[in-house]
C-alpha positions in Angstrom: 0.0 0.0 0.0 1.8 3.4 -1.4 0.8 5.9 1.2 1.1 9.9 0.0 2.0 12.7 2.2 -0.9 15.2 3.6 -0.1 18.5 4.6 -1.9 17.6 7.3 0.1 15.5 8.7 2.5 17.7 9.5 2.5 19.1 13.3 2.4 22.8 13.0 6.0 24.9 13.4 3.9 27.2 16.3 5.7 25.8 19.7 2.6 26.1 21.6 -0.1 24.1 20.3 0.2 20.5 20.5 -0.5 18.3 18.0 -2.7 15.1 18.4 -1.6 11.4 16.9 -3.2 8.0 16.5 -1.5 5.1 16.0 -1.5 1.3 16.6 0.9 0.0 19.6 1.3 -4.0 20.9 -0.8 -5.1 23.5 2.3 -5.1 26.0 2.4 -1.4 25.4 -1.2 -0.4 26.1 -0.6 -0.1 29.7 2.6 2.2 29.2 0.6 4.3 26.9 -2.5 4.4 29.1 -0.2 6.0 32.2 -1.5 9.3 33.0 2.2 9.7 33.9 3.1 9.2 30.4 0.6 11.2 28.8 2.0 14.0 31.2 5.6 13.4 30.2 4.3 13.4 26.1 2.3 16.8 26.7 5.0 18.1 27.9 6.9 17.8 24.6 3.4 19.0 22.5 2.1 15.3 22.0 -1.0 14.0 22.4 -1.1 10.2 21.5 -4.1 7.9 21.0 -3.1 4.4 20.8 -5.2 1.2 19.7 -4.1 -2.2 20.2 -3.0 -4.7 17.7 -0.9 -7.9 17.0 2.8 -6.5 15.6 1.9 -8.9 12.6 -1.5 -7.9 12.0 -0.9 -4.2 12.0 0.8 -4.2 8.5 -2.6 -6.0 7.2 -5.3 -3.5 9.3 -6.2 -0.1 7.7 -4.1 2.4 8.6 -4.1 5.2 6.5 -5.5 7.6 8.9 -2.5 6.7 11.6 1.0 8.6 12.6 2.2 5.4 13.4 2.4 1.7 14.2 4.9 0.5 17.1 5.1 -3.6 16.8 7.2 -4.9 19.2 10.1 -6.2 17.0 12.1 -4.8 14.3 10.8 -7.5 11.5 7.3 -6.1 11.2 8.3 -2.5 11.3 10.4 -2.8 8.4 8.0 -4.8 6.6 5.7 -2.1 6.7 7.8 0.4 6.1 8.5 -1.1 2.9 5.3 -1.7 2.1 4.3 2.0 2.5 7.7 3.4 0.6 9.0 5.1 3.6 12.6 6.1 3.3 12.9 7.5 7.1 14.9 4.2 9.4 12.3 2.9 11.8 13.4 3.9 15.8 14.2 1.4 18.3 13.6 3.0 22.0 13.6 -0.2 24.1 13.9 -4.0 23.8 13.1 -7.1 25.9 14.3 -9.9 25.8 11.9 -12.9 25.6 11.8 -15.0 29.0 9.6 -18.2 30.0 7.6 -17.6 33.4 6.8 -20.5 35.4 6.3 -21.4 39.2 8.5 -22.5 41.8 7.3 -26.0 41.6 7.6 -26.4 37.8 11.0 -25.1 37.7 12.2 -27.3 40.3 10.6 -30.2 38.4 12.6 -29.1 35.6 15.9 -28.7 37.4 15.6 -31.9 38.7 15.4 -33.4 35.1 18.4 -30.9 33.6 15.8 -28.7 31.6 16.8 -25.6 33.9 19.0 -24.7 36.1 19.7 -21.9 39.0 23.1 -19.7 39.0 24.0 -20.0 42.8 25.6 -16.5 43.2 23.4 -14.1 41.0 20.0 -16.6 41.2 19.5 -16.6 37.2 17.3 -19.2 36.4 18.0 -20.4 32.5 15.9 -22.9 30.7 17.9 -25.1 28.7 16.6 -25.0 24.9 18.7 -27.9 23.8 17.6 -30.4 26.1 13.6 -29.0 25.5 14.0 -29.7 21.7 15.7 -33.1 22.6 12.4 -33.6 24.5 10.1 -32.8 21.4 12.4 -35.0 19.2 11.5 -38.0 22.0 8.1 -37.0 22.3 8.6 -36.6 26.3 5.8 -35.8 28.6 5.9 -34.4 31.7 5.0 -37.8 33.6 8.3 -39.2 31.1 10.6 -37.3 33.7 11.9 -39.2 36.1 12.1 -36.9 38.6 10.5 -36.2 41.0 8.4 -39.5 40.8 4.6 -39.1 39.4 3.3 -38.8 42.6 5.0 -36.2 44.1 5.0 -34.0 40.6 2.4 -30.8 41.0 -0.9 -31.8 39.3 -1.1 -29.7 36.5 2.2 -31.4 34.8 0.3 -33.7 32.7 0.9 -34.4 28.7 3.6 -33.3 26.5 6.4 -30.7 27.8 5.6 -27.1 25.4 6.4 -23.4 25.6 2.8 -21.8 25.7 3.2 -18.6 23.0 0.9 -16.7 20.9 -0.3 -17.2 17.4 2.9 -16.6 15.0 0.7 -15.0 12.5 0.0 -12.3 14.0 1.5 -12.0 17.0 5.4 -10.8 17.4 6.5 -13.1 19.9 5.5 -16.1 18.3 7.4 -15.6 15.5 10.2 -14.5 17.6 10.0 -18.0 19.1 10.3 -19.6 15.7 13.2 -17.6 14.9 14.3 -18.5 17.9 14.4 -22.7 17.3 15.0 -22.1 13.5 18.4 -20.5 14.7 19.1 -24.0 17.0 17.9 -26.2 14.3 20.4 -24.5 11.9 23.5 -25.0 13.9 23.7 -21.9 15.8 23.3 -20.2 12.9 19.9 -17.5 10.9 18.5 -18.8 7.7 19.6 -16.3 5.5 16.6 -17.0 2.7 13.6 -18.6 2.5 14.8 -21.6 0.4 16.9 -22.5 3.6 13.2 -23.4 5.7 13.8 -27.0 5.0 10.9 -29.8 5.3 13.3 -30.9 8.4 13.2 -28.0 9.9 9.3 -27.2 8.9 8.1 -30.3 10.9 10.0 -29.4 13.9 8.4 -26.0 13.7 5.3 -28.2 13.8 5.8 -30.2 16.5 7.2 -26.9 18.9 3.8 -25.2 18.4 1.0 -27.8 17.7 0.3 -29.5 21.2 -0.5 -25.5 22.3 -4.1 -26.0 19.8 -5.5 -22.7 19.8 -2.9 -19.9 20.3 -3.4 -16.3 21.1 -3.3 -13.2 19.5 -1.6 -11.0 21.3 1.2 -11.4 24.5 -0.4 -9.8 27.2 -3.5 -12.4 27.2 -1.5 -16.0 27.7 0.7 -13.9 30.3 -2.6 -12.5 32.3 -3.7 -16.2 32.0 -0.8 -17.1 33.9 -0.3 -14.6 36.6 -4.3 -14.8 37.3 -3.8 -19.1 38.0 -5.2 -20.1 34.7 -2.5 -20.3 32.5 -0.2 -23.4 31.5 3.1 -24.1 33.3 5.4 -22.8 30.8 4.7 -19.4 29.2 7.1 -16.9 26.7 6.9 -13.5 27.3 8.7 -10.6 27.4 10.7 -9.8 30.5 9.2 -6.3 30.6 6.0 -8.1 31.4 7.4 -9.7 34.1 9.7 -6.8 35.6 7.0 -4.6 35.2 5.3 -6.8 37.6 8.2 -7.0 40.4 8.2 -3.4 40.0 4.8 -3.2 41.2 4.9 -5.5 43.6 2.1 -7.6 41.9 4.6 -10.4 41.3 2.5 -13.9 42.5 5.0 -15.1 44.8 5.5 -18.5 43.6 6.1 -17.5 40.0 9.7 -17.4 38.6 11.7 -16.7 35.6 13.9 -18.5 33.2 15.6 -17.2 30.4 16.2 -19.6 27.3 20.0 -20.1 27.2 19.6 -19.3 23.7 16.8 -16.6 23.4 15.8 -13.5 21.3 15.7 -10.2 22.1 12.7 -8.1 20.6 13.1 -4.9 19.4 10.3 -2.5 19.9 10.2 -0.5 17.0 8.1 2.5 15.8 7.3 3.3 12.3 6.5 6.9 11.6 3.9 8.0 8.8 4.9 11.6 9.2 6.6 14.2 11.0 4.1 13.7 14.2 5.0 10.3 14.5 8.8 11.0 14.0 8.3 13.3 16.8 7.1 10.8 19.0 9.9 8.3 18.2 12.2 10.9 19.0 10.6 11.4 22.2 10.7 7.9 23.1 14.2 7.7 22.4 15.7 10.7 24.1 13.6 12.2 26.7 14.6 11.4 30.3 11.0 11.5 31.9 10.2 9.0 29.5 13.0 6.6 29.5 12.4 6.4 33.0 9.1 5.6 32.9 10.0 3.0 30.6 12.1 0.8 32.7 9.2 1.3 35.1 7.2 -0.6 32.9 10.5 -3.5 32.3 11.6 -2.3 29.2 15.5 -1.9 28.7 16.0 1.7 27.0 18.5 1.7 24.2 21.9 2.9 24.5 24.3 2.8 26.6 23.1 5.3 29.2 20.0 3.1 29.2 21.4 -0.2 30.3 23.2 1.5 33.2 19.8 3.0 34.1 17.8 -0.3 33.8 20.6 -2.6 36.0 20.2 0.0 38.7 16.3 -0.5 38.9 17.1 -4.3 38.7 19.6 -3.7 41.0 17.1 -2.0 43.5 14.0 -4.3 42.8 16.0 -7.1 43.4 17.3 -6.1 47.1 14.1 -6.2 48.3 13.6 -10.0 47.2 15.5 -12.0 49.3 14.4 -15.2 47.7 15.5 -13.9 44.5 12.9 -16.0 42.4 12.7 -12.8 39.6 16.8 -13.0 39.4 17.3 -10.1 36.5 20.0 -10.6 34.2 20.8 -6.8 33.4 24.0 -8.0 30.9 22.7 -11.5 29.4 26.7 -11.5 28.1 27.9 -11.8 32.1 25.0 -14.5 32.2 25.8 -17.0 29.7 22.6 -16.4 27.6 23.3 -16.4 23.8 21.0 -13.9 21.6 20.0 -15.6 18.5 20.2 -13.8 15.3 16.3 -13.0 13.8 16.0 -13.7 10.4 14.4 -10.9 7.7 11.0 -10.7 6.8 10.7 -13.1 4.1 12.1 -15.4 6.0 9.9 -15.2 9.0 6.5 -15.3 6.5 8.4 -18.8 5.4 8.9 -19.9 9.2 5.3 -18.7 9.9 3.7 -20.4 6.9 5.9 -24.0 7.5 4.7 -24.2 11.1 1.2 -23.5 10.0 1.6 -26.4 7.5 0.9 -24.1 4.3 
């Protein structure tokens, strides 16, 4: 869709007046949007933003000719719809996350116990092992397959095959971030560089990581709610913005802890401006202080170098206050031993997408 400029859409060069925008932000943003302390911080740079909710996939395929801007959650969507709209401006990157698996106490013990996870004594990182979880789709294992502990002294609700619970890939960011994610450990350590490199190998795996989930969700926040309300599965992916966000708070359930995958992806959130009002509120995003602050608030890890110091201090201070350390932080995921895997482009991620769905 080719999308010409309005004078409209400029914001006006008087100082004074601020100018309104609309655009379309991932559910895991909503709540960041809907701060009254963040609407403060964006008035005071003459911004007024209206946000609407939609899966970072989907948002290329919605109507948006009437928005400033879209702000998916990873960088493959963003630049998929900047080229699909001709824009020649580079999409902005304010803050990442790093996707985490959240669990509880008893499930990751179960999984220690079996060498799917295990607990760094001195910093308290949990880390789920991705290797021996794809070994375990390969032997079709279920949880009553482990042998430890023995089936009746496992919780109750580990029952059936062993599965990361994520959202629907289609239209959802991090679902295809988790199929980047195992395409990258199915190719040696290594991205697909084109399409033609999805091989019927690595299409069935795809398969067999997502199919025991049956119906998947749209969008992040809704298996994540599931779990931190008591009805979700015992292995979710989320972003660990969701999850500091929480600790933050102090809404944390207290039996809930988080692993990162030893091998995990870390998902850009990326704004795409139409015009010069949403350029403006990249900008914002990126380099005002009121904001970046209220960012890490909300879990997110501000870009830049000024930004990592800022978040490991909030960790630093969140953390203190937990002596049982079950959300252990890994500020640097270098120090912690967890590799990043390389995403893929956006033609490659369709092809991951459409071989997992079978098509």
């Amino acid at each position: 869709m080719n999308r010409t400029k309005d004078p409209k859409d400029d914001p006006k060069d008087d100082t004074g007046k601020d100018v309104t925008l609309t655009g379309m932000v991932g559910s895991e943003k909503g709540a960041f949007f809907d701060d009254q302390r963040v609407k403060d911080a964006l008035k005071a740079r003459g911004l007024v933003v209206n946000t609407q909710s939609a899966g970072s996939w989907q948002m290329g395929d919605l109507k948006n000719d009437n928005l400033d801007f879209v702000f998916p959650a990873s960088q493959q969507p963003a630049e998929a719809i900047k080229a699909d709209h001709n824009l020649k401006s580079t999409p902005t990157r304010p803050f990442y996350s790093p996707l985490v698996i959240v669990t509880y106490k008893s499930t990751a013990e179960v999984l220690r116990q079996n060498n799917l996870a295990s607990q760094d004594e001195v910093s308290h990182v949990w880390k789920f092992s991705m290797k021996g979880f794809l070994d375990g789709v390969d032997n079709k294992t279920t949880w009553q397959k482990l042998p430890y502990p023995p089936a009746n002294e496992k919780p109750g609700d580990l029952v059936g095959s062993i599965f990361l619970t994520t959202t629907n890939p289609e239209t959802s960011s991090s679902g295809a971030l988790y199929l980047a994610m195992v395409s990258y450990l199915l190719n040696a350590n290594q991205v697909i560089p084109a399409p033609a490199g999805v091989t019927p190998q690595i299409g069935d795996k795809l398969q067999a990581v997502i199919s025991p989930q049956g119906v998947m969700k749209n969008s992040t926040e809704e298996p994540f709610m599931d779990f931190v309300s008591g009805n979700g599965r015992p292995l979710v992916l989320a972003y660990e913005s969701q999850a500091l966000e929480l600790v933050l708070k102090k809404k944390a359930p207290s039996d809930m802890v988080m692993l990162y995958p030893d091998t995990t992806v870390v998902s850009d959130h990326t704004i795409v401006a139409f015009n010069d009002k949403g350029q403006r509120l990249a900008d914002a995003l990126a380099d005002d202080p009121a904001l970046r602050e209220l960012e890490i608030k909300y879990g997110f890890r501000p870009s830049g170098a000024a930004g990592a110091t800022a978040f490991a201090a909030k960790v630093q201070e969140a953390q203190n206050g937990d002596p049982k350390a079950l959300f252990a932080f890994a500020p640097d995921l270098g120090v912690a031993k967890v590799s990043q895997a390389t995403v893929p482009t956006p033609a490659v991620m369709k092809q991951l997408v459409d071989a997992a769905k079978a098509k």
